[in-house]
DRENDO-1510 file (C-alpha; in Angstrom, 1 decimal, always signed):
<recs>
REC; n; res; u; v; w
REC; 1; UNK; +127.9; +109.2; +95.8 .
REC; 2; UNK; +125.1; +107.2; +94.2 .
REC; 3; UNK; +121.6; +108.2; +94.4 .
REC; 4; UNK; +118.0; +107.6; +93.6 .
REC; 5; UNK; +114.7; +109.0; +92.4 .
REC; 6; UNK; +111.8; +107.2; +93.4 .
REC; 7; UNK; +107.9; +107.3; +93.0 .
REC; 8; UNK; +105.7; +106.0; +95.3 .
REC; 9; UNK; +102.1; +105.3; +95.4 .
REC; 10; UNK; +99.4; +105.3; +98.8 .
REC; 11; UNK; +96.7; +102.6; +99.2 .
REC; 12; UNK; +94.3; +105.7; +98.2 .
REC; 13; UNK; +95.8; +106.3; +94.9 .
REC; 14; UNK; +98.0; +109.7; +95.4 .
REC; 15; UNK; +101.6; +109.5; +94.5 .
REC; 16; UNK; +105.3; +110.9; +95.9 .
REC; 17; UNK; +108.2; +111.6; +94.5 .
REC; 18; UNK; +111.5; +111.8; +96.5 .
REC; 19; UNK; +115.2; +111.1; +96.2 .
REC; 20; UNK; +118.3; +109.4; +98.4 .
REC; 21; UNK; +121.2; +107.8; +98.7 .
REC; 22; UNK; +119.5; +104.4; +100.6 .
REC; 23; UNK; +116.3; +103.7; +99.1 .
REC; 24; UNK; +115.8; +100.5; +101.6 .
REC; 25; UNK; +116.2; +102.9; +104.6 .
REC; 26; UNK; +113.7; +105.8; +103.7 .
REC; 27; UNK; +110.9; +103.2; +102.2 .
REC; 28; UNK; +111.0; +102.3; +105.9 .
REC; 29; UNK; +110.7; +105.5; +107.0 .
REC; 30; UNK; +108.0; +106.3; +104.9 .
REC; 31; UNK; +106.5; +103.1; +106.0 .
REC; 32; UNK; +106.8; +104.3; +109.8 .
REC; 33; UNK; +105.9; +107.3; +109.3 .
REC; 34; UNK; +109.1; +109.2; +109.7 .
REC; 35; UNK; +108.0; +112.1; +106.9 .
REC; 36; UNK; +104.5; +113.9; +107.7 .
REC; 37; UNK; +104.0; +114.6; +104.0 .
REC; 38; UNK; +103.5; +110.1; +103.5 .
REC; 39; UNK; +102.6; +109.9; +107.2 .
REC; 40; UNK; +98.3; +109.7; +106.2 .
REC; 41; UNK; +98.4; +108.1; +103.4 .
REC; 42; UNK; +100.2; +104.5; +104.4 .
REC; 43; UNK; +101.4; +102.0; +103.4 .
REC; 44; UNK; +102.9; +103.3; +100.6 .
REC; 45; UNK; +104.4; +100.9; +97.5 .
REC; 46; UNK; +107.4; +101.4; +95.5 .
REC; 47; UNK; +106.5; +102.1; +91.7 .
REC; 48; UNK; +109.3; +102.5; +90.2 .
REC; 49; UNK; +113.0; +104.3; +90.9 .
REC; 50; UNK; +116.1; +105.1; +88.8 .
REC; 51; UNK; +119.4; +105.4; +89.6 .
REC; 52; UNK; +121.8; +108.6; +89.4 .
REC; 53; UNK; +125.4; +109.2; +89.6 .
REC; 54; UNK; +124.7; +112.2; +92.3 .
REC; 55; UNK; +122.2; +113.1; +94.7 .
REC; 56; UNK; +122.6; +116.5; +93.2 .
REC; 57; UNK; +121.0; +114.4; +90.4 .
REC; 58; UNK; +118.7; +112.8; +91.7 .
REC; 59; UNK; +117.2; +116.0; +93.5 .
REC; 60; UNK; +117.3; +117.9; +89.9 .
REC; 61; UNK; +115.2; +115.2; +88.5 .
REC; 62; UNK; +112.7; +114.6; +91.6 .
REC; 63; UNK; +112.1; +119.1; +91.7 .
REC; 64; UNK; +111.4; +118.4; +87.9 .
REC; 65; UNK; +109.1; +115.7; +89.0 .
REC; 66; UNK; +107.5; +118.4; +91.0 .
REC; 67; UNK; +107.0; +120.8; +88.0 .
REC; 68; UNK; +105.7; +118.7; +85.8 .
REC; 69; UNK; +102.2; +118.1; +88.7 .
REC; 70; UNK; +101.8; +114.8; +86.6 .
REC; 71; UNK; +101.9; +111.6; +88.0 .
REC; 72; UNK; +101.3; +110.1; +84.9 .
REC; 73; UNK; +104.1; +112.2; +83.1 .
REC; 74; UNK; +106.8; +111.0; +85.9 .
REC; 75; UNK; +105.1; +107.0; +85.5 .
REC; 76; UNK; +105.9; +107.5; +81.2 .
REC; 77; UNK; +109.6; +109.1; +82.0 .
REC; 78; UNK; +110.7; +105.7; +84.0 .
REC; 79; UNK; +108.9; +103.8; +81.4 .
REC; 80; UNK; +111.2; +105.2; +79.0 .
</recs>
């Protein structure tokens, strides 16, 4: 099943990474404020997302997202 990594950023500057199978359907959950981790920080915008072949790759890719505790880093892999 197709999948994507995605990176958002909040109208006060702080970014999230996440990963799904419908990328329409949780940016409107984000936007509601379905997940308490985005729920503060709305609206959120879409900066960029990449498409995977699994979720098991997208998820591998968001955790190393995680790691890496560099927004900047993620913004330069999807500018790549």
């Amino acid at each position: 099943m197709p999948a994507t990594v995605y990176l958002l950023c909040s109208r006060t500057g702080r970014y999230y990474y996440g990963s799904t199978t419908d990328l329409i359907r949780r940016l409107e959950q984000h936007s509601r404020g379905h997940t308490t981790t985005t729920a503060k920080d709305a609206p959120w915008q879409l900066v960029a997302s990449r498409d995977f072949d699994s979720l098991a790759d997208a998820r591998q890719q968001e955790r190393t997202f995680k790691r890496w505790k560099n927004p900047h880093r993620v913004l330069a892999w999807f500018q790549r």
